[in-house]
C-alpha positions in Angstrom: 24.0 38.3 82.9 27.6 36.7 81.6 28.5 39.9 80.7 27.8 41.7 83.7 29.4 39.1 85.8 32.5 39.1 83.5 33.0 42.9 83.9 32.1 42.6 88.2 34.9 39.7 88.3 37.4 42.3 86.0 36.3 45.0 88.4 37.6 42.5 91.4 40.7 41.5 89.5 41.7 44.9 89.2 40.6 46.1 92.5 43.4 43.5 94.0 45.7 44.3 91.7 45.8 47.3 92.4 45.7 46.6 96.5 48.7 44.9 96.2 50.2 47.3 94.8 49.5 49.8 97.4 50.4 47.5 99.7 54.1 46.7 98.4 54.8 50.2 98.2 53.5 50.9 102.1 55.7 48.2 103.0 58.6 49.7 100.8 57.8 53.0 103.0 57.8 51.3 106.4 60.9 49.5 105.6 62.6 52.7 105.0 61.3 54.5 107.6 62.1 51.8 110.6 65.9 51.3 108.5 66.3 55.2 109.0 65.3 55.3 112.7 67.4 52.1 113.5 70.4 54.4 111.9 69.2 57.5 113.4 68.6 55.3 117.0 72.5 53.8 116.3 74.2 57.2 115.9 72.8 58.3 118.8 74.5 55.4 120.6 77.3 56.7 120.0 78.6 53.2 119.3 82.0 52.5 117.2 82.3 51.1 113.7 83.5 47.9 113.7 86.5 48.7 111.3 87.4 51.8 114.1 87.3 49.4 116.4 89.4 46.0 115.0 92.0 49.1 114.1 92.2 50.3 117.8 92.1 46.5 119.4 95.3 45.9 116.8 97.3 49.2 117.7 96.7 47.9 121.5 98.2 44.4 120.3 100.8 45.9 119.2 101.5 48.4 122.0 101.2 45.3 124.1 104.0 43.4 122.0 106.4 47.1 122.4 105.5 46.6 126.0 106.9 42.9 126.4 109.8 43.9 124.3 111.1 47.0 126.2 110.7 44.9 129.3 112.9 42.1 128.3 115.4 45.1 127.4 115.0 46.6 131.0 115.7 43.6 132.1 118.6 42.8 130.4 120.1 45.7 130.8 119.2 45.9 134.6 121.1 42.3 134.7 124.1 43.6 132.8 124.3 46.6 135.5 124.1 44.3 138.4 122.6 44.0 142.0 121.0 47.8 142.6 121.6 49.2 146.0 
């Protein structure tokens, strides 16, 4: 009877090994598949990188700068010229 019991609880021990196993790799799988059909779901979006976008908010910052400059300019040389009219 010990020996039949033995082998059952090995037969268990195995089964559940070998369940977990199957288990970590169907988890591997649905990890991959929902990763690539957030990316998939993302591109569509059509949304920006964040690198595209921290390079267009600083060539607006800059633009923005040029802007303040050339008006100071204007208006120096607008006060140079005089009254207009």
């Amino acid at each position: 009877m010990t020996q039949t019991s033995n082998r059952f609880f090995d037969e268990i021990g195995r089964l559940m090994n070998d369940t977990a196993g199957v288990a970590q790799g169907l988890k591997r799988e649905v990890d991959a598949v929902v990763r690539h059909q957030a990316e998939k779901i993302l591109r569509d979006l059509d949304l920006v990188k964040r690198e595209e976008f921290e390079s267009v908010k600083e060539m607006a910052r800059l633009a923005r700068e040029d802007n303040e400059t050339l008006k100071e300019r204007i208006a120096a040389l607008e006060a140079r010229l005089g009254p207009a009219g």
